[in-house]
C-alpha positions in Angstrom: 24.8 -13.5 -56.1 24.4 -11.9 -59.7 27.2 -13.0 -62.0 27.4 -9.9 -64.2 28.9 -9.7 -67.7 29.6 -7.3 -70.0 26.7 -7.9 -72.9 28.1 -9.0 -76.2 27.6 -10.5 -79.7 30.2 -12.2 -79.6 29.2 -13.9 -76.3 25.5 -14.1 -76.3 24.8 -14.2 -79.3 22.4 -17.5 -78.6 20.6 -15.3 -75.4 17.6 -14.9 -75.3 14.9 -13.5 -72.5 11.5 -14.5 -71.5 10.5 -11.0 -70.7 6.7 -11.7 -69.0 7.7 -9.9 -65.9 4.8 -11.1 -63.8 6.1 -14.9 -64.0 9.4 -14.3 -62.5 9.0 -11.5 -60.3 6.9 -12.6 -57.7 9.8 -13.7 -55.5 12.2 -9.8 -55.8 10.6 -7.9 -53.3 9.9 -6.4 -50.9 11.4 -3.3 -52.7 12.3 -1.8 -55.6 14.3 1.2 -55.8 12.3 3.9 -57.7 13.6 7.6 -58.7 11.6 11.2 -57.9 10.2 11.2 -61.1 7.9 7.9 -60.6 6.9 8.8 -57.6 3.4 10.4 -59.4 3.2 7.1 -61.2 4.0 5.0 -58.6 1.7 6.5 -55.7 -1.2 5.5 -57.4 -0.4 2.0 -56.5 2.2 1.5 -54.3 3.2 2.4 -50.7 6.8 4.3 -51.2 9.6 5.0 -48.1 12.5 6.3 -48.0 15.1 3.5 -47.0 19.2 3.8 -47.0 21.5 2.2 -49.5 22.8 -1.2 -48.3 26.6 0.1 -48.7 26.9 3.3 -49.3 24.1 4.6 -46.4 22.2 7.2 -49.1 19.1 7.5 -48.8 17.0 6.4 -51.6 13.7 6.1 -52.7 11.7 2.8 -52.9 8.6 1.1 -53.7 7.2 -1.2 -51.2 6.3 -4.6 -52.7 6.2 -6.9 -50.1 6.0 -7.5 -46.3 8.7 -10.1 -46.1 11.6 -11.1 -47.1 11.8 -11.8 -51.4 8.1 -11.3 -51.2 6.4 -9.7 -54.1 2.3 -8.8 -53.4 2.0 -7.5 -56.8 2.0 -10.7 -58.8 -1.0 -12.3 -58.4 -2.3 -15.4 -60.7 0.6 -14.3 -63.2 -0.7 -10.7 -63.5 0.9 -7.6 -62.4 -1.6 -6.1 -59.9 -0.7 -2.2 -60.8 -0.4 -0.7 -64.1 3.0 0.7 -63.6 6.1 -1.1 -63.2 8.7 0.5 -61.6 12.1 1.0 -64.0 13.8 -0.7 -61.5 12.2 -3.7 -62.4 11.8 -3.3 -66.1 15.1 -3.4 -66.9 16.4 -6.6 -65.4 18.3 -8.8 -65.2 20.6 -6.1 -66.9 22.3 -3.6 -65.5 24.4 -0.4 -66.3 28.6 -1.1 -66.0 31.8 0.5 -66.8 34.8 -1.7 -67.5 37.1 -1.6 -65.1 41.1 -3.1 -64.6 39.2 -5.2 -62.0 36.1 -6.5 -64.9 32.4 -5.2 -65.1 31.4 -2.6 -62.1 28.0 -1.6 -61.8 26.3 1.3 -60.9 27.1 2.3 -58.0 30.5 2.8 -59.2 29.6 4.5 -62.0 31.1 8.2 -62.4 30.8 11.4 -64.6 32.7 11.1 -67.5 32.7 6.8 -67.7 31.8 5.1 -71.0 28.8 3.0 -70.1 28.2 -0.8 -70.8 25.5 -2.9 -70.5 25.9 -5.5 -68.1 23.9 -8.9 -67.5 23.0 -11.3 -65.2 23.9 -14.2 -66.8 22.8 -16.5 -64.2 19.3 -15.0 -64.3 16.2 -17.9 -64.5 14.6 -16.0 -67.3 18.0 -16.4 -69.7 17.9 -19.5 -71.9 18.9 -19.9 -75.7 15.0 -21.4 -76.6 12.6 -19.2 -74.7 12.0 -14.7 -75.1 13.4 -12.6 -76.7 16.2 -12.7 -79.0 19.4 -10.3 -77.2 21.0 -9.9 -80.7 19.8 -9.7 -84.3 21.4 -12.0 -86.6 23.8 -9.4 -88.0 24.7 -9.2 -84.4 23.6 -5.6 -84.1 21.2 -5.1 -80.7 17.6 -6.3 -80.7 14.6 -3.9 -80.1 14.5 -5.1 -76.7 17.8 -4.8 -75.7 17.9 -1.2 -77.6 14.4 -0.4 -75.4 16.7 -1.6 -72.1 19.6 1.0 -73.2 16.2 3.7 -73.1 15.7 2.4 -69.8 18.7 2.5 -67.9 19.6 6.0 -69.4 16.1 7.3 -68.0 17.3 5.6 -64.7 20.7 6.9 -64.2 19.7 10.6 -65.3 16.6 9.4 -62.3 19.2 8.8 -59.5 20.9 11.9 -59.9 18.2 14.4 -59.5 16.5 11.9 -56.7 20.1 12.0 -54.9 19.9 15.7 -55.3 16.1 16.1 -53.8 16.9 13.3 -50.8 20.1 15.0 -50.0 18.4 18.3 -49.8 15.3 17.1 -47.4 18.4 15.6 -45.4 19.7 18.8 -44.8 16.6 20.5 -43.9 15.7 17.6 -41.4 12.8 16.6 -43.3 13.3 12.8 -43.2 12.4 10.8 -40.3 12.3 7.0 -38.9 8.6 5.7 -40.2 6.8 3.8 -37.9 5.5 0.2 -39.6 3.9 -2.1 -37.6 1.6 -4.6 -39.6 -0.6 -7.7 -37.6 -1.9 -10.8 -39.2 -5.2 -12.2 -37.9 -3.8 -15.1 -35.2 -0.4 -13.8 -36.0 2.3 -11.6 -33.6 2.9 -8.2 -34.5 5.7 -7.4 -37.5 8.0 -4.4 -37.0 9.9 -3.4 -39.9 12.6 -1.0 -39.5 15.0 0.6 -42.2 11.8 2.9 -44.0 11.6 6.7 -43.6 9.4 9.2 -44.3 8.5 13.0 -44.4 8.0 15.2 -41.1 5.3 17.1 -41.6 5.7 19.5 -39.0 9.0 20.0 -40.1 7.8 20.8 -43.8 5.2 23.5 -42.1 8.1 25.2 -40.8 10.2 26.0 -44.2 11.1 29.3 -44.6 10.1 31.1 -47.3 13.1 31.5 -49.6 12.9 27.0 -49.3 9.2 27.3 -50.1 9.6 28.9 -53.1 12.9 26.9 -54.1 10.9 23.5 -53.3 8.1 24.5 -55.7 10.5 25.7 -58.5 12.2 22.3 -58.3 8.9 20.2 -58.4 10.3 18.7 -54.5 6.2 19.2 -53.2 4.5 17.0 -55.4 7.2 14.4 -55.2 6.8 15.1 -51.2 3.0 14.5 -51.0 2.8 11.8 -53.5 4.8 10.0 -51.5 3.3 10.5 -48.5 -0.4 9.7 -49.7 1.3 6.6 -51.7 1.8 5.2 -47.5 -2.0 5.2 -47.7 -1.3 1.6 -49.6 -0.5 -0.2 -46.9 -3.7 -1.8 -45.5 -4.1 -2.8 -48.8 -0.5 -5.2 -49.1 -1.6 -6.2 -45.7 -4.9 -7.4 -47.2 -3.0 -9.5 -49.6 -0.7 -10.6 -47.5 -4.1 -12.4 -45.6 -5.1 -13.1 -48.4 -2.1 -15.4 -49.4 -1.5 -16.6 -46.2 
């Protein structure tokens, strides 16, 4: 369980972080959480679902990295085996928080209006005070990398709000439907993985009009068919997963 404080000179002033994502990312998976407007970037290399928020039931977009459990396909030898890594990943182990009577509350209970805070992991394996990047300056003022983390997070939050917007409106047309996932090992029993979501095609083919011309205003068909063709990934995580195994 992440223990999450508010990021401070005055308190991490010693932090630093050994930022080589490849190195400690190869157990995170099997998703990460990725907004509308990766979804060009992110079909090129990964397979990407629609999937329901843990807690609050939303649906949400995410990039499949694994087949299992804390399983990561992409890291391979120490190297990241895409060129795009999705913000999701980039920008831990910190995270954006308000301050609240209660302490630090992340994201999810983040709300129009609320100053925002950096928040870190503090228990995170890639924190020490002798290996990465230095958190702080010695005036105390932000490093570049923690400034580059603030670019980050903004670029996510402003993300989740017109993803939210685009899932909730494929909702309400009935576009969004169980996906199928059934993946075989060689000498190993069939895997069925359930939770992931996709597009009905048929159901697209059927918009009127009016929604046709609203969808391509909005951008909503190229995120639609980049993620569709991004399913086209699969075989290829289930080649790696032989691979490893």
């Amino acid at each position: 369980m992440p223990k999450i404080e508010i990021l401070s000179a005055s308190k991490h002033a010693d932090l630093k972080l050994d930022n080589r994502l490849a190195n400690y990312f190869d157990e995170i998976g099997p998703v990460a959480i990725a907004t509308a407007q990766e979804l060009p970037q992110l079909a090129l290399d990964y397979p990407i679902f629609i999937t329901k928020h843990p807690h609050t039931g939303q649906f949400e977009l995410s990039a499949l990295l694994g087949l299992n459990a804390k399983e990561n396909l992409f890291v391979q030898d120490g190297a990241w085996r895409a060129a795009y890594i999705p913000l999701d990943l980039q920008r831990q182990p910190f995270q954006a928080c308000v301050v609240s009577d209660s302490g630090a509350s992340t994201i999810d209970d983040i709300k129009p209006g609320d100053e925002l805070k950096l928040g870190v992991d503090i228990e995170n394996s890639r924190l020490s005070t002798n290996v990465g990047e230095a958190l702080f300056q010695p005036d105390g003022k932000p490093s570049a990398y923690v400034e580059s983390v603030f670019g980050i997070l903004n670029t996510l939050l402003q993300g989740f709000k017109t993803t939210k917007a685009f899932l909730e409106r494929l909702s309400a047309l009935e576009l969004i439907v169980p996906a199928t996932l059934d993946v075989q090992l060689k000498g190993q029993e069939k895997t069925s993985f359930d939770g992931l979501y996709s597009i009905d095609p048929d159901q697209l083919s059927k918009l009127a009009q009016a929604q046709v011309l609203d969808f391509h205003r909005k951008g909503y068909f190229q995120a639609i068919y980049a993620l569709i063709h991004s399913q086209g990934h699969l075989p290829k995580l289930i080649e790696w997963k032989a691979a490893r195994n």
